[in-house]
Structures are given as C-alpha cells and as structure tokens.
C-alpha positions as a Markdown table, in Angstrom:
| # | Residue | x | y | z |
|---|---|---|---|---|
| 1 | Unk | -2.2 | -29.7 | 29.3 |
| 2 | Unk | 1.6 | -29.7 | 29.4 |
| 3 | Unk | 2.0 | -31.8 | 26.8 |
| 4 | Unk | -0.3 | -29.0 | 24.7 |
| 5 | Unk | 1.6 | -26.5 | 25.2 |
| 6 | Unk | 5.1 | -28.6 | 24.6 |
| 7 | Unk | 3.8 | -29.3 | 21.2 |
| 8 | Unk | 3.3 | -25.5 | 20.7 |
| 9 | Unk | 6.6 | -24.5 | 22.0 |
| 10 | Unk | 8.0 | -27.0 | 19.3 |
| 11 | Unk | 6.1 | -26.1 | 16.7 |
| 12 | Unk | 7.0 | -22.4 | 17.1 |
| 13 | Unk | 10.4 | -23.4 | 17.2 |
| 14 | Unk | 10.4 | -25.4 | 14.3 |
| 15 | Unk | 8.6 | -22.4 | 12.1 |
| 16 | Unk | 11.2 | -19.6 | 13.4 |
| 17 | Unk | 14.1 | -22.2 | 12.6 |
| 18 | Unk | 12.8 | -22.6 | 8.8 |
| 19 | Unk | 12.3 | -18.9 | 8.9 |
| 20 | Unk | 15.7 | -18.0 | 9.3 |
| 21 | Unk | 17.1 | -20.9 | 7.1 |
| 22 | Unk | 14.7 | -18.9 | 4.1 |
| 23 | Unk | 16.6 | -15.9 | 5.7 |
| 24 | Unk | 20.2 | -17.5 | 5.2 |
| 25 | Unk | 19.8 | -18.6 | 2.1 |
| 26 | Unk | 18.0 | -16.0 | 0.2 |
| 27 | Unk | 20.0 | -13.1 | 1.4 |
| 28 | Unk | 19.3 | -10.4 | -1.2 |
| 29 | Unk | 15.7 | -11.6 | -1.7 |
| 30 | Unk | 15.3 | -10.7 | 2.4 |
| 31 | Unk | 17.2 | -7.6 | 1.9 |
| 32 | Unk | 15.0 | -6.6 | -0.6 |
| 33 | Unk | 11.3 | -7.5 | 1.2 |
| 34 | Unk | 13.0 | -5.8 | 4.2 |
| 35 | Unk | 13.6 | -2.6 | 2.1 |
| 36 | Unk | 10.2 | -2.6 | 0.5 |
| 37 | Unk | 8.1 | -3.2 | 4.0 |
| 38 | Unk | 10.0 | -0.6 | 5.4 |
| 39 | Unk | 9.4 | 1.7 | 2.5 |
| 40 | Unk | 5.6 | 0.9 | 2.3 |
| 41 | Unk | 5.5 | 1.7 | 6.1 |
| 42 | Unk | 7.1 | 4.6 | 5.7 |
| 43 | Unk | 5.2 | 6.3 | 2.9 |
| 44 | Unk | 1.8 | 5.5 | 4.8 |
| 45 | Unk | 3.4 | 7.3 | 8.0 |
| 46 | Unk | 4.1 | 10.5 | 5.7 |
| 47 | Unk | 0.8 | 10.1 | 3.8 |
| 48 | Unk | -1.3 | 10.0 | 7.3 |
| 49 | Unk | 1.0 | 12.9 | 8.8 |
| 50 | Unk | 0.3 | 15.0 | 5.5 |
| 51 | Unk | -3.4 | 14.4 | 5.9 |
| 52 | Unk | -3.0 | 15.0 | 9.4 |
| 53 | Unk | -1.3 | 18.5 | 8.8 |
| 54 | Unk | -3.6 | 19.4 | 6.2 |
| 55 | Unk | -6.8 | 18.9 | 8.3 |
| 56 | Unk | -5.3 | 20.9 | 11.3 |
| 57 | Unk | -4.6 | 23.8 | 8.5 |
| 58 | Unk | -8.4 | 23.5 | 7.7 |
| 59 | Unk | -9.5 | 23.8 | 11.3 |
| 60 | Unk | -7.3 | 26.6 | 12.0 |
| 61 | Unk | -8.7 | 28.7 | 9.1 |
| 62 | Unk | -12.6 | 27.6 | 10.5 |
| 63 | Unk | -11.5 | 28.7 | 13.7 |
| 64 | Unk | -9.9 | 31.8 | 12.6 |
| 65 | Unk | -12.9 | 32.7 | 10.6 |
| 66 | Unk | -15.4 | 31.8 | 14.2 |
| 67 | Unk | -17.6 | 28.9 | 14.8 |
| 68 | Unk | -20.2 | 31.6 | 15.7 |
| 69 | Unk | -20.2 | 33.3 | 12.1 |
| 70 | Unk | -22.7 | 33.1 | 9.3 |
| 71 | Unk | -22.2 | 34.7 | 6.7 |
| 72 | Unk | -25.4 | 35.6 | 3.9 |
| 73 | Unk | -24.3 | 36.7 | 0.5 |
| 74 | Unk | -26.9 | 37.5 | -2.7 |
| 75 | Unk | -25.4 | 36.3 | -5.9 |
| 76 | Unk | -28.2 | 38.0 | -7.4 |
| 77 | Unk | -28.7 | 41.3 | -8.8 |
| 78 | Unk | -32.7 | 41.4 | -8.0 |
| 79 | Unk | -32.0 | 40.9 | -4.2 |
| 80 | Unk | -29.7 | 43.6 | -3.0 |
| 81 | Unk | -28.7 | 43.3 | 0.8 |
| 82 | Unk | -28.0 | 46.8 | 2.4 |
| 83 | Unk | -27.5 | 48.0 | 6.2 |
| 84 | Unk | -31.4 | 48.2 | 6.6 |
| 85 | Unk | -31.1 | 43.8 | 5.7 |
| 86 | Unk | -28.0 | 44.0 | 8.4 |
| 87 | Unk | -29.7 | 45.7 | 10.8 |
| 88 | Unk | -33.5 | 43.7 | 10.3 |
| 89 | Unk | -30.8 | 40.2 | 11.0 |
| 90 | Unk | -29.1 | 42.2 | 13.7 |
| 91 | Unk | -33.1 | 42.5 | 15.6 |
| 92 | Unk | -34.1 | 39.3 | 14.5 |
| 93 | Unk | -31.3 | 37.1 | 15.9 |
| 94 | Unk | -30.7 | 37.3 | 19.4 |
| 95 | Unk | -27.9 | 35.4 | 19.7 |
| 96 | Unk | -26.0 | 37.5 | 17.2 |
| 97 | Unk | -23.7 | 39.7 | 18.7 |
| 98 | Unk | -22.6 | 41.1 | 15.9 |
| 99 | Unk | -24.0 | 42.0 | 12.3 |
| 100 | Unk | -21.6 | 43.6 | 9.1 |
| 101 | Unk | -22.2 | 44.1 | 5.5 |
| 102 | Unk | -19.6 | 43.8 | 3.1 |
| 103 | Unk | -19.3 | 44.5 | -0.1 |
| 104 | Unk | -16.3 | 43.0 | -2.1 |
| 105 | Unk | -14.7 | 43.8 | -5.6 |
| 106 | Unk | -10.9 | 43.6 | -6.9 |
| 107 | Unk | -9.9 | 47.2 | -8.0 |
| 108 | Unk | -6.5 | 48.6 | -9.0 |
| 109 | Unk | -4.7 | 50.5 | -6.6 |
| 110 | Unk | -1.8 | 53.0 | -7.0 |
| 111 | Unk | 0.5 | 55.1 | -4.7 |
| 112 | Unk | 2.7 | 57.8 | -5.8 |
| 113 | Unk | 5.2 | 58.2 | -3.7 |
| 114 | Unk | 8.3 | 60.0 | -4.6 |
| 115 | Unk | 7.7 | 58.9 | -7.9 |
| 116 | Unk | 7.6 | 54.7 | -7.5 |
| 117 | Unk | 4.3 | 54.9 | -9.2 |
| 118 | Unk | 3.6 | 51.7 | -7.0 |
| 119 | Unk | 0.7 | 49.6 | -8.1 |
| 120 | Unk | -1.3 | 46.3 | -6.6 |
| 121 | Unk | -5.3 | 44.6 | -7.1 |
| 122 | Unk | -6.1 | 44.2 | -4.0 |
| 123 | Unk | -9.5 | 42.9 | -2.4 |
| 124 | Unk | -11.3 | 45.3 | -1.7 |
| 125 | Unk | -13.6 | 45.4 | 1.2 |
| 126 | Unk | -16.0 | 47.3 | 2.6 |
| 127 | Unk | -17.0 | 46.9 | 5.7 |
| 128 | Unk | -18.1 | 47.6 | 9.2 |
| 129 | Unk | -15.8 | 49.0 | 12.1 |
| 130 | Unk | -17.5 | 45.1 | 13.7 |
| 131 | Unk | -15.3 | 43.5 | 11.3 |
| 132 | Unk | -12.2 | 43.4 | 14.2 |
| 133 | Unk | -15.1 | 42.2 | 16.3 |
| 134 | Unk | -16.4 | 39.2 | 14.0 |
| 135 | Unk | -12.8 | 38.1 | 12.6 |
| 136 | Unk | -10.7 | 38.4 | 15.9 |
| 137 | Unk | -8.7 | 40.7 | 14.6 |
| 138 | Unk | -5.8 | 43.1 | 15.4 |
| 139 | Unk | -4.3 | 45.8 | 14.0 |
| 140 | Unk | -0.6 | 45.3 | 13.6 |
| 141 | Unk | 0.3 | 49.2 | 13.3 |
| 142 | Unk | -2.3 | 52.4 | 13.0 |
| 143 | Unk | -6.1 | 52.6 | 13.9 |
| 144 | Unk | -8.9 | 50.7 | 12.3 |
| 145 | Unk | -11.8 | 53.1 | 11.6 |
| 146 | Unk | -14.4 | 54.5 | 13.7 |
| 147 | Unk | -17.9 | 54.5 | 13.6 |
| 148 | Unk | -18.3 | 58.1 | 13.0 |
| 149 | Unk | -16.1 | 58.0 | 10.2 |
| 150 | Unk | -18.4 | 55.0 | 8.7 |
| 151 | Unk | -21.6 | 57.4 | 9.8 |
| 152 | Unk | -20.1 | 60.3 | 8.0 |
| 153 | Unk | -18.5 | 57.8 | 5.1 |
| 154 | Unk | -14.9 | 59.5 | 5.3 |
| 155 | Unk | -12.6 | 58.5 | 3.1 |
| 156 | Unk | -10.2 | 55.6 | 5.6 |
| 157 | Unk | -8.6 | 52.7 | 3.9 |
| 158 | Unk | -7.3 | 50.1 | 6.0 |
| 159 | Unk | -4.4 | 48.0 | 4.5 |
| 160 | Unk | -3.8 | 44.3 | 5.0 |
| 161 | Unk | -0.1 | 43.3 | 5.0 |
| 162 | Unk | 0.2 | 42.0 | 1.6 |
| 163 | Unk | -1.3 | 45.2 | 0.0 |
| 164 | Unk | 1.3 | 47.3 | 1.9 |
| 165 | Unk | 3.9 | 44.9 | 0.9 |
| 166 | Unk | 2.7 | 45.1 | -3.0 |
| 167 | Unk | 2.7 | 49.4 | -2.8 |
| 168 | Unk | 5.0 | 50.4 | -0.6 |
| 169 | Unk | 7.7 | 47.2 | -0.4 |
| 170 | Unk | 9.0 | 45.9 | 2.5 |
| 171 | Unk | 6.8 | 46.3 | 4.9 |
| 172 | Unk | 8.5 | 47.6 | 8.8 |
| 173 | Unk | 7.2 | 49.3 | 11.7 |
| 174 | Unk | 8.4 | 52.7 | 11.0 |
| 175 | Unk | 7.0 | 52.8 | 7.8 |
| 176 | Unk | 3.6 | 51.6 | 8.8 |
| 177 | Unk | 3.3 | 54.9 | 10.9 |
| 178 | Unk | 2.7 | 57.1 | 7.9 |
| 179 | Unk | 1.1 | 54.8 | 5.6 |
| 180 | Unk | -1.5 | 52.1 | 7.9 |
| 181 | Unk | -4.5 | 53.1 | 9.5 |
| 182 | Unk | -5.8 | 56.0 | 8.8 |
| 183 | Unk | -5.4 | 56.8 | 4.7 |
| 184 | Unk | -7.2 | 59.3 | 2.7 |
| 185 | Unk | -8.6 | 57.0 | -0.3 |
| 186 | Unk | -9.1 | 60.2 | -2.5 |
C-alpha cells in the first residue's frame, strides 16, 4: 500500500515538473493561454450576472403587476366587455378581491399654460378607483379619484410621472400641487 501511493507521489511530481519546464520554455505561449482562460472565465461570469440581472428585472415587474391578477381583454369588436362583464366576474369569483375595467387608447394631450402650448400622447387609461388596489399603487402628490366621481363620471385625470414630465417639464413637489390629482379633463 505504501509503495502505491509512493509511485503516485512520484508520478505527480514528475507531471508538475514537466509542467513547469512547458511553462519555462514557452513563455509567451503560457502568457497568452493564461490571458485567454482568464478572459473566457471572465465573459461567462458577466454573461451569467447579465442573465441573472435581467431575470430579477422580469420578476420584479411580475411582482409589481401581482401574482394574484388576471387580466381578460377582447381583441374583438363583437364581444365588448363593460362594467355589467366586471361586475358578473366580480360575483362569480370568490377569491377575487378585486374587479376593474379598463379601457386603453393613445390620444394627444395638450396644456396651455401661460402660453407653452405643451403637448405629450400619453396612455390613456380608464379605469376604476380599484386600480391603486390591484396595482399596489401610491399616489406621489394629489388624490386619486373617488367613486362618486366615477358614479357621476366627473371629468378627473390622474397623471403618471412621465406625462407630467412631458406637459408641464420638470416635474417637483410644489408644482404637483396645482396640476396632479384632481384635473378637470374638459
């Protein structure tokens, strides 16, 4: 048994001797390997850290969005969905805690305020004072709408950030005082 692993001790140092010798006298040809291992390792570090940021990117927007949302959309102009549809899903899901329409469309907007003339094409959405409710989420400055003001359809905008940004500029507290929350559309 001693002699087996003798003969291994030799034979390893025999191979790491050779290896070095290669080493010694092919300088720039181990140089070189050396810089193109460490370069291949290198790249497949960024690649998987890439990947790796990109996937948490995706799971942040799923999560921002809920696990616990489904949305049902008709692409078709035979079958119209309308708050009686939202309200028949509202009774016939139990686990749903909340229900919203929405209707979308891209439309031009413009604000004349001491004469800018300011103009954006925003998203438009309509929807349901549940949208906080469904989409987690908060109003930086202002009021979101009320339901009375839905039940009565009042004319409320809400403004995201980058519609503010595009109409009124840059975009500060003070000045989200008289133009977010609650703004006549009409």
């Amino acid at each position: 048994m001693l002699g087996t692993i003798w003969g291994w001790l030799v034979r390893l140092v025999a191979g790491l001797e050779v290896a070095f010798d290669g080493v010694r006298t092919g300088g720039l040809r181990s140089v070189l390997t050396v810089l193109g291992v460490s370069i291949g390792v290198a790249s497949v570090v960024s690649l998987l850290a890439v990947g790796q940021g990109a996937r948490r990117a995706v799971a942040a927007q799923y999560q921002a969005l809920g696990t616990n949302v489904i949305s049902i959309q008709s692409h078709s102009g035979m079958i119209r969905l309308t708050r009686a549809t939202a309200a028949t899903l509202a009774g016939g899901v139990p686990f749903a805690s909340a229900v919203m329409p929405v209707v979308g469309l891209s439309a031009p907007v413009r604000w004349r305020m001491m004469g800018s003339g300011a103009s954006a094409s925003p998203t438009v959405l309509g929807v349901t004072p549940a949208l906080l409710h469904i989409r987690k989420a908060k109003i930086a400055a202002g009021t979101f709408f009320n339901a009375t003001e839905e039940r009565h359809a009042l004319d409320v905008a809400v403004l995201g950030h980058s519609a503010a940004v595009g109409l009124f500029g840059v975009w500060t507290r003070s000045a989200s005082r008289s133009i977010s929350g609650r703004c006549p559309s009409g």
